[in-house]
LUMGUPA-585819 format. One record per atom (N, C-alpha, C, CB): residue number from 1; y, z, x; residue in one letter; atom name. Coordinates in nm, 2 decimals. Glycine has a CB too. Example, Ala and Ser with C-alpha at 12.3 -4.5 7.8 and 13.67 -1.06 7.14 Angstrom:
2
1, -0.57, 0.78, 1.32, A, N
1, -0.45, 0.78, 1.23, A, CA
1, -0.33, 0.78, 1.32, A, C
1, -0.45, 0.90, 1.13, A, CB
2, -0.22, 0.71, 1.28, S, N
2, -0.11, 0.71, 1.37, S, CA
2, 0.00, 0.79, 1.29, S, C
2, -0.06, 0.57, 1.41, S, CB
This chain:
110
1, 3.24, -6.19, 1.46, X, N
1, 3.20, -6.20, 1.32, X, CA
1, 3.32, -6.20, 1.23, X, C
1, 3.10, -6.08, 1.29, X, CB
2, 3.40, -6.10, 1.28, X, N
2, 3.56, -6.11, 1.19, X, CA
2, 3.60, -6.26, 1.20, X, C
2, 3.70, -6.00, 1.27, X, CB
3, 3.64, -6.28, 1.32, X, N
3, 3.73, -6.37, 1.31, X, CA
3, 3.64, -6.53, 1.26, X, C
3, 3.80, -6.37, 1.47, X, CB
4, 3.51, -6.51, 1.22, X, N
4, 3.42, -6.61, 1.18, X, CA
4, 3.45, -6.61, 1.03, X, C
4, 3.26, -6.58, 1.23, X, CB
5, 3.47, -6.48, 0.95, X, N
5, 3.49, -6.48, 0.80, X, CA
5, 3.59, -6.51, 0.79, X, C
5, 3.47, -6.36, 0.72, X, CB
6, 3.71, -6.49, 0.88, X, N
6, 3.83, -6.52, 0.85, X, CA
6, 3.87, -6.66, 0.83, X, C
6, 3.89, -6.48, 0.94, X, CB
7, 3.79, -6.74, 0.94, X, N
7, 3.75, -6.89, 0.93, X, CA
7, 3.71, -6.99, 0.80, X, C
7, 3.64, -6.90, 1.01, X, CB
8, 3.61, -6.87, 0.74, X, N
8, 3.61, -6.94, 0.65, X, CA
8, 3.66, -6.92, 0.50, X, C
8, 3.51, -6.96, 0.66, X, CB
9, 3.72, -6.85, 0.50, X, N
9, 3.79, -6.75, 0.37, X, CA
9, 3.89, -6.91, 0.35, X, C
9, 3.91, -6.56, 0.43, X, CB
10, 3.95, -6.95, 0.40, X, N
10, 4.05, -7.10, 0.35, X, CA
10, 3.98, -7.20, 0.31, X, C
10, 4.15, -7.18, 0.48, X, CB
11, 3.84, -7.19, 0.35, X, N
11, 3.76, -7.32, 0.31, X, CA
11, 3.69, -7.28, 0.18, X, C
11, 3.64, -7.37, 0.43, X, CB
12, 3.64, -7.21, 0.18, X, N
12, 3.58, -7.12, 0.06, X, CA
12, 3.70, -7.13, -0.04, X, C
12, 3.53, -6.95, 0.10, X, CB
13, 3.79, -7.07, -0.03, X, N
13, 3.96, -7.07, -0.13, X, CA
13, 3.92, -7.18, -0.18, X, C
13, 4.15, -7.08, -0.05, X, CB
14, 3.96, -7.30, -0.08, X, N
14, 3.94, -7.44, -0.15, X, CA
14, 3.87, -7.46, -0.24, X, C
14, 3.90, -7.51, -0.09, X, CB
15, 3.75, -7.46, -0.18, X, N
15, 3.64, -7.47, -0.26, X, CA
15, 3.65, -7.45, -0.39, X, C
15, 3.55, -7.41, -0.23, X, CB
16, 3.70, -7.35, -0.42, X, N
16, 3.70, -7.21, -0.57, X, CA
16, 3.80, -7.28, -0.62, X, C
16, 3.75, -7.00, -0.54, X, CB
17, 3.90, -7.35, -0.57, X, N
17, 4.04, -7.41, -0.63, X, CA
17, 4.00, -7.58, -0.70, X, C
17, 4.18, -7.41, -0.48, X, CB
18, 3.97, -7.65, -0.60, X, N
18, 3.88, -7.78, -0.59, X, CA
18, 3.77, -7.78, -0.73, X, C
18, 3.79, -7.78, -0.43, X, CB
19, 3.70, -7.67, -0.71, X, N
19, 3.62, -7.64, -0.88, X, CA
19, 3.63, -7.62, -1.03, X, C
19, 3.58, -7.56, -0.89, X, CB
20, 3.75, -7.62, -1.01, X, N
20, 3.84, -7.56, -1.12, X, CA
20, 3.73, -7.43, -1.19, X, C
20, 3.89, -7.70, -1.26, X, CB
21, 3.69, -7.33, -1.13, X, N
21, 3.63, -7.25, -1.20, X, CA
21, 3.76, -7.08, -1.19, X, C
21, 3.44, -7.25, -1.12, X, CB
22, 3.78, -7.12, -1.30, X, N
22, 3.92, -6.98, -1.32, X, CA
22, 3.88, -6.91, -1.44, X, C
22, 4.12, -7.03, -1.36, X, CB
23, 3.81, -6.85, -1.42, X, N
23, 3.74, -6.72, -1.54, X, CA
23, 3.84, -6.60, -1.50, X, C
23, 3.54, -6.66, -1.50, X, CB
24, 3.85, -6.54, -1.60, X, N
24, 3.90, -6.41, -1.63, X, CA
24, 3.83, -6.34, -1.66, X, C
24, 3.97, -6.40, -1.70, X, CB
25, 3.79, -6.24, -1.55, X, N
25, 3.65, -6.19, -1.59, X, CA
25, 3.69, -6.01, -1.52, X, C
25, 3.49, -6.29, -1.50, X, CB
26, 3.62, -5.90, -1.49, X, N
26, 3.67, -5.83, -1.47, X, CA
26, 3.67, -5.78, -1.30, X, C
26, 3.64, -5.77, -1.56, X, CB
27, 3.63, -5.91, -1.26, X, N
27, 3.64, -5.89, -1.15, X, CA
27, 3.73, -6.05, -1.11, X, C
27, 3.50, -5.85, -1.10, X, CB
28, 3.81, -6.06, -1.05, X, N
28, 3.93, -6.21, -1.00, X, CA
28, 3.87, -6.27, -0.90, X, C
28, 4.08, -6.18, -0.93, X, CB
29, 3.92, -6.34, -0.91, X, N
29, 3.87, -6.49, -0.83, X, CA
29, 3.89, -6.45, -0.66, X, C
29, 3.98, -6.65, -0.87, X, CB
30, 4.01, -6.38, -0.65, X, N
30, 4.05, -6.34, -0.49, X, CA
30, 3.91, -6.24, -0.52, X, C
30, 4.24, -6.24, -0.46, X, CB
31, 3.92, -6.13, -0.51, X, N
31, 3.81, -6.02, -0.54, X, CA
31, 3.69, -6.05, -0.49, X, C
31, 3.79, -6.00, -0.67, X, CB
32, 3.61, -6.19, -0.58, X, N
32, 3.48, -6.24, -0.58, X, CA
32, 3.50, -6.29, -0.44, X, C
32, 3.43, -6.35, -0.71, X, CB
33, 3.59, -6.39, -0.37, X, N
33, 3.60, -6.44, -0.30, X, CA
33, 3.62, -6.34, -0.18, X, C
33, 3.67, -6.54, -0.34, X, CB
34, 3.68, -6.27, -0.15, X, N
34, 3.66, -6.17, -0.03, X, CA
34, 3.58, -6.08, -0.04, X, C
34, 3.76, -6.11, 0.01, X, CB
35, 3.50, -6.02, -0.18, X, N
35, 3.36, -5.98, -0.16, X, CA
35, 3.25, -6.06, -0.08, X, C
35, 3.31, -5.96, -0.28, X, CB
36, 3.26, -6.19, -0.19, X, N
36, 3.09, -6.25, -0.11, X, CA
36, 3.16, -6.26, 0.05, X, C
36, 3.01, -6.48, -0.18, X, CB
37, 3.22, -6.30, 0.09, X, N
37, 3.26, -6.35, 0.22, X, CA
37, 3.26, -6.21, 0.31, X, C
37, 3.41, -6.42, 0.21, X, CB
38, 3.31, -6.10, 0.29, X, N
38, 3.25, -5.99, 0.30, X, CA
38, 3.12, -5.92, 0.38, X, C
38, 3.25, -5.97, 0.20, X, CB
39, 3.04, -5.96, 0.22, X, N
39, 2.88, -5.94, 0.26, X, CA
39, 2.80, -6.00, 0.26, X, C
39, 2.82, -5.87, 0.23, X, CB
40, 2.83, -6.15, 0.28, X, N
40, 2.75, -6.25, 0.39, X, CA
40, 2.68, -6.22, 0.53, X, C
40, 2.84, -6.34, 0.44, X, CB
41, 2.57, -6.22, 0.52, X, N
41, 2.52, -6.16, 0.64, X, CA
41, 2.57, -6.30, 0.76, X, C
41, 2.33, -6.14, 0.63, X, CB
42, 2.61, -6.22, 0.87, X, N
42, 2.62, -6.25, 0.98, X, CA
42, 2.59, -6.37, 1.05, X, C
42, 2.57, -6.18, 1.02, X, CB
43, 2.45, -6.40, 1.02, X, N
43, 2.35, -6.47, 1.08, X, CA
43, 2.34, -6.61, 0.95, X, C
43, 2.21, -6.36, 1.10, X, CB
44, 2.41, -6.60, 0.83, X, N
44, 2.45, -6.75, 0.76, X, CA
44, 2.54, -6.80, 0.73, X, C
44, 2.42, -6.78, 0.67, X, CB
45, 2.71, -6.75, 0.87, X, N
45, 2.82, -6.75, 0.87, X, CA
45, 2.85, -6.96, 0.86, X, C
45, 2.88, -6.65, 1.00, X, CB
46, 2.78, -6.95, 0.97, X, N
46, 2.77, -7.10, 1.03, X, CA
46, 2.70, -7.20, 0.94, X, C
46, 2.69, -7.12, 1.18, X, CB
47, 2.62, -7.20, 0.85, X, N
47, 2.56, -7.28, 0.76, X, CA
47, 2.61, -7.26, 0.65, X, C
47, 2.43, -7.27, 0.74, X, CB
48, 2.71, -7.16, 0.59, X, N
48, 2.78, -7.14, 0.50, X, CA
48, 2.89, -7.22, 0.51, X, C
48, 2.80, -7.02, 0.49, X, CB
49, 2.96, -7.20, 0.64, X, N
49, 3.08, -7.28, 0.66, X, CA
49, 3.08, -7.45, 0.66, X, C
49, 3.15, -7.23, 0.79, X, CB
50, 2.94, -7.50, 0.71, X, N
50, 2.90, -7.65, 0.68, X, CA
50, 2.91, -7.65, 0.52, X, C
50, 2.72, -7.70, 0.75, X, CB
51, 2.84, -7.60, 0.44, X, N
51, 2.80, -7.57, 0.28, X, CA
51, 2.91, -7.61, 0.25, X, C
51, 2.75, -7.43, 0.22, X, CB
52, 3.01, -7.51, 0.27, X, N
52, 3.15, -7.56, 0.19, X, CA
52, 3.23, -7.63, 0.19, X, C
52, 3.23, -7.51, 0.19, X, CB
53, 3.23, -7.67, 0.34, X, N
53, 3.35, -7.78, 0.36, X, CA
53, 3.26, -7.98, 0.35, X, C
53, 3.44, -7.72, 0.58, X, CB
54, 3.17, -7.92, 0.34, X, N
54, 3.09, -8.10, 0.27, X, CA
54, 3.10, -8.07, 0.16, X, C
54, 2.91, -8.16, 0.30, X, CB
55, 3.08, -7.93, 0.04, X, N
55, 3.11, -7.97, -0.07, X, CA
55, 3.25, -8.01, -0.12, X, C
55, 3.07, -7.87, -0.13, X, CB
56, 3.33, -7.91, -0.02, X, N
56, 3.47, -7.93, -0.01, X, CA
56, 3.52, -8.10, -0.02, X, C
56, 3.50, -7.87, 0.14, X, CB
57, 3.47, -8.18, 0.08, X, N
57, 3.47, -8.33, 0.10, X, CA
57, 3.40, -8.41, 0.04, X, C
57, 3.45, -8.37, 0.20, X, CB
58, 3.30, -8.37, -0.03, X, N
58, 3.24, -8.45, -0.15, X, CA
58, 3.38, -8.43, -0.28, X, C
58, 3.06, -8.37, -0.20, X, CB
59, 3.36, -8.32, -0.34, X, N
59, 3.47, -8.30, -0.45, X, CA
59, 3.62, -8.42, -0.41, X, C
59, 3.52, -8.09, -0.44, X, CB
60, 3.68, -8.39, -0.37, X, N
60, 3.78, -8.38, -0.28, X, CA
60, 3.75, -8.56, -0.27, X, C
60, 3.76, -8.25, -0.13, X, CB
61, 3.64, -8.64, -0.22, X, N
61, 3.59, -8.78, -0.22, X, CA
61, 3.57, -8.84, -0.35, X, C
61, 3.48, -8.79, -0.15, X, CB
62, 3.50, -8.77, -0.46, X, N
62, 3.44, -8.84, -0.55, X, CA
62, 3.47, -8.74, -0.69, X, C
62, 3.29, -8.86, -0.50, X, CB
63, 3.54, -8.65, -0.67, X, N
63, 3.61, -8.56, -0.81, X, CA
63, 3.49, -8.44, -0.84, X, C
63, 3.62, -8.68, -0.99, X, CB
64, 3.35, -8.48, -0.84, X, N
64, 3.26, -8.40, -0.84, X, CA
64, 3.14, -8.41, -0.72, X, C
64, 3.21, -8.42, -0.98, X, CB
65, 3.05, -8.29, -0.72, X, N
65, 2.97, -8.28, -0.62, X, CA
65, 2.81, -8.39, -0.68, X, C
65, 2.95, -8.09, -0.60, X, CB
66, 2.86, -8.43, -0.80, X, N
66, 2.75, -8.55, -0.84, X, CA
66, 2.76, -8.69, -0.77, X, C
66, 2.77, -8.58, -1.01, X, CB
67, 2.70, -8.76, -0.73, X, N
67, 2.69, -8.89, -0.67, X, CA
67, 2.77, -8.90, -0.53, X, C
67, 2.74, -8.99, -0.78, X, CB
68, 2.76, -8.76, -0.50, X, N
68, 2.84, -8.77, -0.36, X, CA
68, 2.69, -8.86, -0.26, X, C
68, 2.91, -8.56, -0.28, X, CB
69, 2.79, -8.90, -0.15, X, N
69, 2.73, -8.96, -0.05, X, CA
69, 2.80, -8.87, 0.07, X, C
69, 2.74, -9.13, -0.06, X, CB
70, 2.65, -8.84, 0.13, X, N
70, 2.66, -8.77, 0.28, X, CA
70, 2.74, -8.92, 0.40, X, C
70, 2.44, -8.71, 0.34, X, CB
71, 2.75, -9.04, 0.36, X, N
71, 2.81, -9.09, 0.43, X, CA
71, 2.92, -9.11, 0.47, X, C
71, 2.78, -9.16, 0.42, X, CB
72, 3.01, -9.09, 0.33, X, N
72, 3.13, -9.04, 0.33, X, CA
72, 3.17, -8.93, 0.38, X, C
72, 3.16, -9.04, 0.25, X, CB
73, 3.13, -8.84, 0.48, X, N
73, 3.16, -8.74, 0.52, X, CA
73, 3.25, -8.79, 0.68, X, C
73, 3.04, -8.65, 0.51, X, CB
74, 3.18, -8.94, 0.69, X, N
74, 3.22, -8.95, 0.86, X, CA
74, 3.41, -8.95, 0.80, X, C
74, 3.13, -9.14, 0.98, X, CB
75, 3.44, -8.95, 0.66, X, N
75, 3.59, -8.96, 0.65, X, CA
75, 3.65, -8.88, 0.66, X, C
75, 3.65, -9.00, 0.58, X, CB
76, 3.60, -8.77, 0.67, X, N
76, 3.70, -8.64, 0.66, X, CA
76, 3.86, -8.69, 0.72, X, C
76, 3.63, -8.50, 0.77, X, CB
77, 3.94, -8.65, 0.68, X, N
77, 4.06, -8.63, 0.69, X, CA
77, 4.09, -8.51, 0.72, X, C
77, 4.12, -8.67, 0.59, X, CB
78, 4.13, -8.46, 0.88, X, N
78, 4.13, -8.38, 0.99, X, CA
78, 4.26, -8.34, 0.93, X, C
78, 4.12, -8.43, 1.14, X, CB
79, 4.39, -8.35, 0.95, X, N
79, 4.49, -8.28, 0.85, X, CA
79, 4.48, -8.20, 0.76, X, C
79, 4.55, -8.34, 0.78, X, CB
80, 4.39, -8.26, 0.68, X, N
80, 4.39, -8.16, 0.56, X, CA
80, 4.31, -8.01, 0.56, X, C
80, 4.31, -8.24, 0.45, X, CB
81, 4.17, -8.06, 0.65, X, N
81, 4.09, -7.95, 0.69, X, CA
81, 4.16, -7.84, 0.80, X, C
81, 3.95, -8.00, 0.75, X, CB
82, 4.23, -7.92, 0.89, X, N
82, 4.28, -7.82, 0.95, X, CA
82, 4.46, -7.75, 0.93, X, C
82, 4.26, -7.88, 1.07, X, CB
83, 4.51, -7.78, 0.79, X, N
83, 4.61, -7.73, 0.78, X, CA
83, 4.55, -7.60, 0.69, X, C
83, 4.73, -7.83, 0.74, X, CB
84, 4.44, -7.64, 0.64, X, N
84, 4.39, -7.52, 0.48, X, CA
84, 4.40, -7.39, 0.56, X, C
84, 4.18, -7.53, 0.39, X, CB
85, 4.38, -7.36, 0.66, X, N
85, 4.40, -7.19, 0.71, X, CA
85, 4.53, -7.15, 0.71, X, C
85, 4.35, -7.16, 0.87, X, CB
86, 4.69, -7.23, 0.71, X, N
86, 4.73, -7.23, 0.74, X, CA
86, 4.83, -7.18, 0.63, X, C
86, 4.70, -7.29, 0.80, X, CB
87, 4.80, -7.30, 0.54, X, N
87, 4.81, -7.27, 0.34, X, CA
87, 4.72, -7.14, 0.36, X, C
87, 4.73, -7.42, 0.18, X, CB
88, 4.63, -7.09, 0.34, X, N
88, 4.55, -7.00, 0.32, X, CA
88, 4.65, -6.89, 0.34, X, C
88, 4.42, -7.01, 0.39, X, CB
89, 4.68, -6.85, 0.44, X, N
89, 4.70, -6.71, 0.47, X, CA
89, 4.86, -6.73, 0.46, X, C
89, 4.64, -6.65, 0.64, X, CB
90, 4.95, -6.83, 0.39, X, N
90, 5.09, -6.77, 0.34, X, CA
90, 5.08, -6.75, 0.18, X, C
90, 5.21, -6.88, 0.37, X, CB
91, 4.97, -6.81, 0.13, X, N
91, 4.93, -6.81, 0.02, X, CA
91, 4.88, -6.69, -0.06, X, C
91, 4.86, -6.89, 0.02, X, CB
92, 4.82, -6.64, 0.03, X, N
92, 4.71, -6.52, -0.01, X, CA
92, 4.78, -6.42, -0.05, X, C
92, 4.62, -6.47, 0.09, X, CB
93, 4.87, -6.37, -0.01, X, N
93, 4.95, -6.22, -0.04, X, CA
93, 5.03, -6.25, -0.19, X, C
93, 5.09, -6.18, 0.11, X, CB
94, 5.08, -6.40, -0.25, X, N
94, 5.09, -6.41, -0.33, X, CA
94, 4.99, -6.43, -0.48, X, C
94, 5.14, -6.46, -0.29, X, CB
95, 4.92, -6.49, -0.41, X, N
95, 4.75, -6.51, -0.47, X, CA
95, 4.71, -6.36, -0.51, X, C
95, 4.61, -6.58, -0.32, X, CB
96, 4.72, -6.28, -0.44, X, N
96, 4.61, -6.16, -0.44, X, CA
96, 4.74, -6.10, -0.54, X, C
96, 4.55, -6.06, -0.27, X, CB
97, 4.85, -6.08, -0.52, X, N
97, 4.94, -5.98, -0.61, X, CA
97, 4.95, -6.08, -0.75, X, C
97, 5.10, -5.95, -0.53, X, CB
98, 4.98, -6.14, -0.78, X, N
98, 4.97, -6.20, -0.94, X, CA
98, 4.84, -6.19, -0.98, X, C
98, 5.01, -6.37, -0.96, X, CB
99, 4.70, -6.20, -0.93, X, N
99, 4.59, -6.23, -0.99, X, CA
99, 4.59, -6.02, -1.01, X, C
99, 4.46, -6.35, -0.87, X, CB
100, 4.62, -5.90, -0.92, X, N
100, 4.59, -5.79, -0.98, X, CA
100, 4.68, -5.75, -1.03, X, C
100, 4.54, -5.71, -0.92, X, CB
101, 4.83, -5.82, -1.08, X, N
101, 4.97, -5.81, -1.18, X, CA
101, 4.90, -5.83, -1.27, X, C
101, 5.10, -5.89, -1.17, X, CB
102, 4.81, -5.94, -1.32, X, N
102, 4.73, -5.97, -1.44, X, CA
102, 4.65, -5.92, -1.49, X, C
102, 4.69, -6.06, -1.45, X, CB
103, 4.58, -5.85, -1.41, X, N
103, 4.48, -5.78, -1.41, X, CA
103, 4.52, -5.64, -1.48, X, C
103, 4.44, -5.76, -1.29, X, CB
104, 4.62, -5.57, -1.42, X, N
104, 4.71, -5.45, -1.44, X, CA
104, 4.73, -5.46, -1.60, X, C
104, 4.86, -5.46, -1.33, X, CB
105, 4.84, -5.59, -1.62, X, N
105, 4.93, -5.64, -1.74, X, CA
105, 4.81, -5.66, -1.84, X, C
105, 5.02, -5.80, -1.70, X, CB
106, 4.72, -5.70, -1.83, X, N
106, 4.61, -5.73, -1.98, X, CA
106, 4.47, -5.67, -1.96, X, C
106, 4.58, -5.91, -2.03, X, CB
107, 4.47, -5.53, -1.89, X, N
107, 4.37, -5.43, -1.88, X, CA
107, 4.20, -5.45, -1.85, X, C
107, 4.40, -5.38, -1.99, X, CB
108, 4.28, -5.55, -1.73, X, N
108, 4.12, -5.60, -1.71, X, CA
108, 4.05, -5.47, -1.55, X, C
108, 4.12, -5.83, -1.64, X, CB
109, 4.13, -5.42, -1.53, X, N
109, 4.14, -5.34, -1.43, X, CA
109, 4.07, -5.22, -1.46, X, C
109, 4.26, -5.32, -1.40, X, CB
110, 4.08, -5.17, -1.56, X, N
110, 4.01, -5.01, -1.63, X, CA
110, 3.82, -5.04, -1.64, X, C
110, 4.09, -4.98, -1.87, X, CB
């Protein structure tokens, strides 16, 4: 089950990055993102991880998840999907320390 969240924590990243959704809110984007991933039950690891990585390749195909075509999926581009774990976890220790430096720095933390 670990090493299943772990799996998908880079695709999900994506996802959150691919969206451009960057609120400042009092809880951070790292935060939200290794909570839900967190406490995802068990048993909708595997349908979660399809969920993301077609939204992932719609966005990523067509700019938005509007007028995507499920056909376009036979393109995935294997490089890309399989280097994101890779970005993911040299990324993250930088990711996570600036996003709670900012946090700290303009008192979203209290």
């Amino acid at each position: 089950s670990l090493a299943r969240r772990l799996l998908l924590l880079p695709y999900a990243w994506a996802l959150l990055l691919y969206s451009g959704q960057r609120r400042r809110e009092a809880i951070s984007p790292p935060d939200l993102l290794l909570t839900s991933i967190a406490i995802l039950p068990d048993g909708w690891l595997g349908t979660v991880q399809v969920l993301v990585i077609t939204a992932l390749v719609l966005i990523r195909r067509h700019g938005s998840m509007a007028g995507g075509r499920v056909s376009k999926l036979s393109e995935i581009d294997p490089g890309f999907l399989l280097g994101l774990p890779v970005c993911f976890y040299i990324v993250l220790p930088k990711w996570l320390g600036d996003e709670w430096q900012w946090a700290l720095d303009h008192g979203a933390a209290r």
